[in-house]
VEXDREN-2710 file (C-alpha; in Angstrom, 1 decimal):
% VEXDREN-2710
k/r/px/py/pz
1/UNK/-63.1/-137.7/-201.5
2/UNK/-60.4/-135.3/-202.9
3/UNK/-56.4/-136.9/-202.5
4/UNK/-53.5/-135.5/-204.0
5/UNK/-49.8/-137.1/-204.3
6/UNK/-46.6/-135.4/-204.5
7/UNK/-44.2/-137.8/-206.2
8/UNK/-44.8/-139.8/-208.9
9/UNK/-41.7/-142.0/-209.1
10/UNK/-41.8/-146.1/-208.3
11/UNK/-44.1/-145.6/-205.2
12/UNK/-45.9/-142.4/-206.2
13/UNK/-46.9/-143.6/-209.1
14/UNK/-48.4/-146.5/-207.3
15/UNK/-50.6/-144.6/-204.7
16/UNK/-52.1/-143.0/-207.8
17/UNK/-53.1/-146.1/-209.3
18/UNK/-54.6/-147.3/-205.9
19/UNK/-56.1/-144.3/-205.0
20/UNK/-58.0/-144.2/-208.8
21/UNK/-59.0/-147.5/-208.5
22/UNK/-60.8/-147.5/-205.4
23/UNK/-64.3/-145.5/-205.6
24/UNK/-65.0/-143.7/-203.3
25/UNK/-61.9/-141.4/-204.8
26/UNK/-63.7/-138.8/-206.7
27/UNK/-60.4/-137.3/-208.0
28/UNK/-56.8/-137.4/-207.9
29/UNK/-53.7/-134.9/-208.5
30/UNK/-50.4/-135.7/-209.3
31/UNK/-47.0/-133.2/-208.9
32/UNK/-43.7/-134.2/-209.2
33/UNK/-40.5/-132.0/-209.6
34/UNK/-39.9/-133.9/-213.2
35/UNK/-43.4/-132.8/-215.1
36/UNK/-42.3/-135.3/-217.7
37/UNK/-42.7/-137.7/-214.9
38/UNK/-46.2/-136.6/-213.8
39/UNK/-47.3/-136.5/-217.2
40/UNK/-46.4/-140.4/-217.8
41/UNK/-48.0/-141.1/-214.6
42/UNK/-51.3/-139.8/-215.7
43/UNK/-51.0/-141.2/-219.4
44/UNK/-50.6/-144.7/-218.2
45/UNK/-53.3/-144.6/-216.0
46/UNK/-55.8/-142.8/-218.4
47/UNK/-58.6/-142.0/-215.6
48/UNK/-60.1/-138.7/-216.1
49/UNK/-60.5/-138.3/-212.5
50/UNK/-56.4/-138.2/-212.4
51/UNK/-55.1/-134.6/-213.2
52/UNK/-51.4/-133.2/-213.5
53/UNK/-50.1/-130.4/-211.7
54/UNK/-46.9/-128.7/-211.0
55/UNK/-44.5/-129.0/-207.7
56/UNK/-45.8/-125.9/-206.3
57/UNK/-47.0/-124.7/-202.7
58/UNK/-50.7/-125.5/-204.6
59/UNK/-50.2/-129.2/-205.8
60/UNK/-52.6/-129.9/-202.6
61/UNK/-55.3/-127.4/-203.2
62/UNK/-58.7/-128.6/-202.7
63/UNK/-57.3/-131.9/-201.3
64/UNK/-58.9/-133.6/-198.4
65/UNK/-55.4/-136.0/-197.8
66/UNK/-51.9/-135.2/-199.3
67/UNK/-49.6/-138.4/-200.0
68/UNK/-46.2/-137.5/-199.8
69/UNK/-44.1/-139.9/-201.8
70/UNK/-40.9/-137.8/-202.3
71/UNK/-37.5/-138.6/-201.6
72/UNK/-36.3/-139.1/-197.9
73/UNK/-35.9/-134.8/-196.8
74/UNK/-37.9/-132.2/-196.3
75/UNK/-41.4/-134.1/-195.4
76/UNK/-42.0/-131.8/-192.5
77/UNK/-42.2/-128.6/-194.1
78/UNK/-44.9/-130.5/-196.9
79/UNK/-46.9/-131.8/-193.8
80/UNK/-47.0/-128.3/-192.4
81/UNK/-48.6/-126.9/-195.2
82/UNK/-50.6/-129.6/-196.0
83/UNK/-51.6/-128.8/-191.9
84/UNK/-52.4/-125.1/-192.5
85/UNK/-55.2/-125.9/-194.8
86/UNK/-56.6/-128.5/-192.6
87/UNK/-55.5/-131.6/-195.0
88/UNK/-54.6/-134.3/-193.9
89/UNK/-51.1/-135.9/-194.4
90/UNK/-49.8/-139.8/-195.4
91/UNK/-45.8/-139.9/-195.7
92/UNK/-44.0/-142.3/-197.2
93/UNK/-40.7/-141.3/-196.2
94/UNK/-38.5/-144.1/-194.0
95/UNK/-35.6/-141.4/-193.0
96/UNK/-35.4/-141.7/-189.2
97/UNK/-35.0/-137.7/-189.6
98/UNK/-38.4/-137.0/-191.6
99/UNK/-40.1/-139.5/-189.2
100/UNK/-38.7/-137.9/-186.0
101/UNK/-40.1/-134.5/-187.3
102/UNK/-43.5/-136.0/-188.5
103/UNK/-44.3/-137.2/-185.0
104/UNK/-43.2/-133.6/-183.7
105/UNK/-46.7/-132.3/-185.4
106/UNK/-49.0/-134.4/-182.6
107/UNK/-49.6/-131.6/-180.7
108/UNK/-50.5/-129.4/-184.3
109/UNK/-52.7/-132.3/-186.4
110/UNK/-54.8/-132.9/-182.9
111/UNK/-55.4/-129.1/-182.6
112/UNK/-56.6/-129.2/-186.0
113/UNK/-58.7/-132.1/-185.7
114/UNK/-56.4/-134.5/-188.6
115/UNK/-53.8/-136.7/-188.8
116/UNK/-50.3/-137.4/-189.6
117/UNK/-49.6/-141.1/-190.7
118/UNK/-45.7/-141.5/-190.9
119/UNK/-43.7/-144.1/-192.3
120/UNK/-46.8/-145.1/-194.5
121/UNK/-44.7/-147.6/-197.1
122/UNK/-43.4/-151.4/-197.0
123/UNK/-41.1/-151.3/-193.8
124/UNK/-41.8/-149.4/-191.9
125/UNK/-45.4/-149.4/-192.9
126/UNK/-46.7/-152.9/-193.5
127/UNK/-44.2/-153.9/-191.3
128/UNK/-46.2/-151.9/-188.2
129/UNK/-49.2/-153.1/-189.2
130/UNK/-47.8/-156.9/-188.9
131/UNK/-46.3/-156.5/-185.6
132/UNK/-49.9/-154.5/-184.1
133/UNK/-51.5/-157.4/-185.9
134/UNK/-49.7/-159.6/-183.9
135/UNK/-49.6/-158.1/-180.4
136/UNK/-53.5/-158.6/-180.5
137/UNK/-52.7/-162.7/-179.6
138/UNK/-51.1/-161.4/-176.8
139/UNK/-51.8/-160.8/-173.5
140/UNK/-48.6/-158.3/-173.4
141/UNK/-45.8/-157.9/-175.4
142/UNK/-42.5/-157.1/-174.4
143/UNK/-40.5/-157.4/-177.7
144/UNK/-40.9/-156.5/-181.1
145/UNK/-37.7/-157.1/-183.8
146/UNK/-38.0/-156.1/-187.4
147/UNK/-35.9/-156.9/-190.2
148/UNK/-36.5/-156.1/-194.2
149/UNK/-34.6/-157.2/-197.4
150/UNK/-35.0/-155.2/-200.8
151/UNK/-36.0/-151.9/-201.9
152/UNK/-37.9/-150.0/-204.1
153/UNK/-37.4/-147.6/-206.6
154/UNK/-34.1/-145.6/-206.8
155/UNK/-34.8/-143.6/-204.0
156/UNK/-35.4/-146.3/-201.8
157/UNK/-32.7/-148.4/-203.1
158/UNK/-30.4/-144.7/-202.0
159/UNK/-31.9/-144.9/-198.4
160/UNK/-31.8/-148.3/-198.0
161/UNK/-27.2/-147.7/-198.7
162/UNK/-27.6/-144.3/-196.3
163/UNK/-28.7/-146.5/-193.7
164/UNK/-25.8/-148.8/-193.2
165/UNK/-23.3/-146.2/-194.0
166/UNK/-21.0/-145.9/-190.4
167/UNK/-22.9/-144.0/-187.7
168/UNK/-25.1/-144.1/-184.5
169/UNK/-28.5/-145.6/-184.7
170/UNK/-31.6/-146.4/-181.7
171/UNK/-32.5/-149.2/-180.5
172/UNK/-34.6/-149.3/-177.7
173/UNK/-33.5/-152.0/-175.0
174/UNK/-35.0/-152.4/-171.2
175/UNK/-37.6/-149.1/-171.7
176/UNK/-34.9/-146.7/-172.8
177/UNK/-33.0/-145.2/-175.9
178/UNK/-29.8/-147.2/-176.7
179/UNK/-27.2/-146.3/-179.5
180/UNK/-25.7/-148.4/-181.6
181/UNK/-23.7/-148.7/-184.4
182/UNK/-25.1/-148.9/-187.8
183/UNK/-23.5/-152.0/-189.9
184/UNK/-23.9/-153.8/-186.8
185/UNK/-25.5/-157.1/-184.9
186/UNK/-25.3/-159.4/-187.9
187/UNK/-28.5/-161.6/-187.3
188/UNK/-29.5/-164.6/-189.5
189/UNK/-32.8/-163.7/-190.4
190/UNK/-35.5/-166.2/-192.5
191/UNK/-38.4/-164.4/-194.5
192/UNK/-40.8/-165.6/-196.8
193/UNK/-39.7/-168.0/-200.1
194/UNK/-38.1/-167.6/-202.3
195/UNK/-35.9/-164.6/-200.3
196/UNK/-35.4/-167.6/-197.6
197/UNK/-32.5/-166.2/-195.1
198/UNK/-30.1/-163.3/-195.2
199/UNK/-28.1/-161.1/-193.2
200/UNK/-29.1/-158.7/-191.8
201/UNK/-27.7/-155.7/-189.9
202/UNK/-28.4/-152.6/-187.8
203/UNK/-29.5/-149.6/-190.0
204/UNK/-30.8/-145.7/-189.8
205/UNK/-34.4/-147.4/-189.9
206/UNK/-37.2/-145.6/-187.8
207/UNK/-39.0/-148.7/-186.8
208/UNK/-38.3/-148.3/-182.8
209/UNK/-39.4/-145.1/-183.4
210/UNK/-42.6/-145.4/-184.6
211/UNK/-43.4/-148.7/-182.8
212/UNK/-42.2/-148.0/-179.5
213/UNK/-45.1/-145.4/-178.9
214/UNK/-47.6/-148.3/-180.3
215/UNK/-46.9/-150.4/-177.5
216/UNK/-46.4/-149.1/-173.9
217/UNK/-44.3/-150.7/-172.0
218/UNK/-42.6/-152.6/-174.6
219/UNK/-38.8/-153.4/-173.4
220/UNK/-37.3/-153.9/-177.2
221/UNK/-37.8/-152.6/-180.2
222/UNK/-35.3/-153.0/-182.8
223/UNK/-35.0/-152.7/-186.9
224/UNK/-32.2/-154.6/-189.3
225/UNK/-31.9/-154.5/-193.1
226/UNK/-30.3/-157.1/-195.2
227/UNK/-26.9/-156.7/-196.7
228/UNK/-24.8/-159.0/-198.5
229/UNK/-20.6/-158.1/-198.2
230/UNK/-20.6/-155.7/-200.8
231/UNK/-23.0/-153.3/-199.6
232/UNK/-21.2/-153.2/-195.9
233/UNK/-17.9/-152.7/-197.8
234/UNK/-19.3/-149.7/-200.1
235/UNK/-21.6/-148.0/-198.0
236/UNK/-19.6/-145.6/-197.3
237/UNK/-19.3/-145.0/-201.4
238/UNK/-21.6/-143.5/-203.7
239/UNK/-23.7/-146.0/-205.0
240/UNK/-21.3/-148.2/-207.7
241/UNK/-24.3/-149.3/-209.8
242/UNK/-27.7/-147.8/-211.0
243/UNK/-30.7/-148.8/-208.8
244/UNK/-33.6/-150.5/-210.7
245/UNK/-36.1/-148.3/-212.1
246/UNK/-38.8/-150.1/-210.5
247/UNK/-37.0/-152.1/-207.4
248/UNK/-36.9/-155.8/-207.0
249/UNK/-38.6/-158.4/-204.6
250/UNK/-38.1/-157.8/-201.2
251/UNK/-39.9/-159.2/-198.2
252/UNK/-40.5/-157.4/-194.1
253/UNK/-40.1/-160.4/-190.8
254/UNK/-41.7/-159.3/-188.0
255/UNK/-41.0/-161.2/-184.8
256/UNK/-42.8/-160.2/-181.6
257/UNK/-43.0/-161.8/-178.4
258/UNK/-45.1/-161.5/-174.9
259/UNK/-46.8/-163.4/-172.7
260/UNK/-50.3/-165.6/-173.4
261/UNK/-51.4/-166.3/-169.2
262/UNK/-48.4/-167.2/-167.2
263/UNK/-46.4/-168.5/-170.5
264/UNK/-44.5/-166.7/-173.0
265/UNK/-44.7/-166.9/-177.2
266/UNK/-43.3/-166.1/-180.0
267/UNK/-45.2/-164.6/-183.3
268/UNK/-43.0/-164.3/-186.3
269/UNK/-44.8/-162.9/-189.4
270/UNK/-44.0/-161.8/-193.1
271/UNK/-44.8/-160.4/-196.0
272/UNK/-43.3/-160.9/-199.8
273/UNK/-43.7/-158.4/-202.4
274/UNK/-41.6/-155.6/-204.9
275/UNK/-41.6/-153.1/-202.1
276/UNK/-43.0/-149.8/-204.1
277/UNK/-45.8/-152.1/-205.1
278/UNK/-46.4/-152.3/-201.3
279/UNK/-45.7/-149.0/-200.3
280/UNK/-48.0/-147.4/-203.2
281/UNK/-50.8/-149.9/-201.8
282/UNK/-50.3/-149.3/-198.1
283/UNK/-49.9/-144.9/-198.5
284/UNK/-53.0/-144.9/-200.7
285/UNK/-55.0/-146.9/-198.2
286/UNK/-54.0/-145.2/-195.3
287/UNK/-55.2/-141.6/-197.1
288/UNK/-58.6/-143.4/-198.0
289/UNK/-58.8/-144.5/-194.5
290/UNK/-57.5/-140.6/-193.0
291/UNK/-60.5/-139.1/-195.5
292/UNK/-63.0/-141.9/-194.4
293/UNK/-62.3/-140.8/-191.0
294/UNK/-61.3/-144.4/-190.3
295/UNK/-58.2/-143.8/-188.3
296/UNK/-58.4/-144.2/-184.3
297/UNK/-57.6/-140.6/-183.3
298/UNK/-56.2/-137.2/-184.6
299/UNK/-52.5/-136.6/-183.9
300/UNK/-49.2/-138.2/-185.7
301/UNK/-48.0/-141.7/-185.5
302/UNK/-47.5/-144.8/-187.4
303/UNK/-50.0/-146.8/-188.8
304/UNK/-49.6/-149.8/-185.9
305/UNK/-50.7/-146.5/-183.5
306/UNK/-53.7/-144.7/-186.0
307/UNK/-55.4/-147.9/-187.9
308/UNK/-57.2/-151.2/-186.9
309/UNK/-54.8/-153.5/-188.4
310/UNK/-56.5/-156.4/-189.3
311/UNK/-59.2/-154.9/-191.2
312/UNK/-56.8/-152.6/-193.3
313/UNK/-54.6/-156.0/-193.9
314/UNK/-57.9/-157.5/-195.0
315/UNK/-58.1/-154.6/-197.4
316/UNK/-54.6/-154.5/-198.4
317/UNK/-55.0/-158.2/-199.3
318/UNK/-58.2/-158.0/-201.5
319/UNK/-55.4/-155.2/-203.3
320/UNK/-53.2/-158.0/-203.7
321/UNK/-50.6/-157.1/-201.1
322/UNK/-50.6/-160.3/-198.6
323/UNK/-49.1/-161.6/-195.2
324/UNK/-48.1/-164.4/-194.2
325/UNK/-47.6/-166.4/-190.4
326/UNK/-44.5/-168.6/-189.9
327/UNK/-45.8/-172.3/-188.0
328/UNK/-43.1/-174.4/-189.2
329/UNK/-44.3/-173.5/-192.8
330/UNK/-46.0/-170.2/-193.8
331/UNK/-49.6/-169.8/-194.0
332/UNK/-51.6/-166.6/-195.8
333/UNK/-53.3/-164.4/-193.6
END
């Protein structure tokens, strides 16, 4: 197995790690746009199955997976590339924009017999997994709200102040597209310790977007961020500090609810972790699983739509990335 990875910042340089430790990888290419970048990546993980290349149209060449863990833009026009030579395509972008294109090429990656995973990071990304996780206890679902605290690397930590900046965002309410302003529908929201509660608001997230399609028939589908004062207030602003190098903790909740016989339940579950260290785990997996020929069918979608999610949360958790069920106190999964 053959996987290359375009992007060697906080969560690029993650997938790399991933992807060389797991063995079935029998080699690994790096690009980035900064080759000093690229160059560190592959010194500090000294594996002579890890090479370097350069930002070109060929940094996928010979590839049987491409991971694309670039900054939010421009993900399509990778993918279609990555398309034309029959290679499969992981994204870790959460741009509502990238992931709107990325499910545009169904109709291509079926025709050539791959797949598309979108949104293949922390949330959205783990955050699908937990909620298709969860609608297995069901006997339907007819709700599914996410909300997510912290951010990775400085790209994420940019995305993550886009999203609240003024603006329409989608929600999907009663089997339709609703807008909505972002900022929005404060909600007290509890995750895992030691984040415990925050604020969170609407946000230019693409988890309706990618989760609606998982579940037919679902009536709401929504996606919050947290946000103290400040960041409402300057979100309009460029950023006024320097995002960590290497992001924080942050933690997903995933609440879902449906009906179990002729009553109805609630599922709420969660996962803690420094979000690129998530993300890197969750993109690299999902290409082993694409070149495995592990995912449920060709086409573009989220991972709650191409994967079996309790088995690839099994294996995320053996990589050290865990989840967690609220029942009055959490318990691992």
């Amino acid at each position: 197995m053959r996987t290359a990875v375009l992007g060697a910042g906080a969560v690029g340089s993650r997938a790399v790690r991933q992807l060389a430790s797991t063995p079935s990888v029998d080699a690994v290419t790096v690009a980035d746009a900064d080759p000093g970048r690229t160059a560190r990546c592959v010194a500090a993980i000294d594996d002579e199955r890890v090479t370097a290349r350069d930002g070109g149209d060929g940094w996928a060449a010979g590839a049987d997976v491409g991971v694309l863990a670039t900054p939010s833009g421009g993900h399509r026009a990778q993918a279609e590339r990555l398309l034309e030579r029959g290679t499969g395509v992981v994204s870790t972008s959460g741009d509502p924009d990238d992931v709107t294109a990325l499910l545009a090429l169904d109709a291509e990656a079926r025709e050539r017999r791959t797949s598309v995973v979108a949104g293949a990071a922390f949330a959205p990304g783990l955050s699908d997994l937990l909620a298709a996780h969860a609608a297995t206890t069901f006997d339907a679902i007819d709700e599914v709200h996410v909300a997510k605290v912290g951010t990775g690397g400085p790209a994420c930590a940019r995305a993550h102040h886009r999203a609240l900046r003024g603006g329409e965002v989608q929600d999907w309410r009663d089997g339709a597209w609703v807008r909505r302003r972002a900022g929005s529908g404060r909600e007290l929201c509890w995750f895992p310790d030691p984040v415990g509660a925050a604020d969170c608001y609407r946000a230019a997230v693409p988890d309706a977007l990618l989760l609606v399609p998982a579940f037919p028939g679902v009536q709401r589908v929504t996606g919050r961020v947290g946000a103290n004062r400040r960041d409402r207030l300057t979100s309009w602003l460029p950023m006024l500090r320097r995002p960590h190098p290497e992001g924080t903790t942050g933690a997903a909740r995933v609440e879902v609810r449906g009906r179990r016989g002729t009553g109805r339940d609630t599922v709420v579950l969660g996962a803690l972790d420094r979000p690129a260290v998530a993300a890197g785990a969750v993109a690299a997996l999902a290409a082993v699983w694409q070149a495995e020929g592990r995912v449920l069918h060709h086409g573009a979608g989220g991972l709650a739509s191409l994967v079996e999610p309790l088995p690839f949360l099994v294996e995320l958790a053996r990589r050290g990335v865990r989840a967690a069920v609220f029942e009055g106190a959490a318990h691992t999964l």
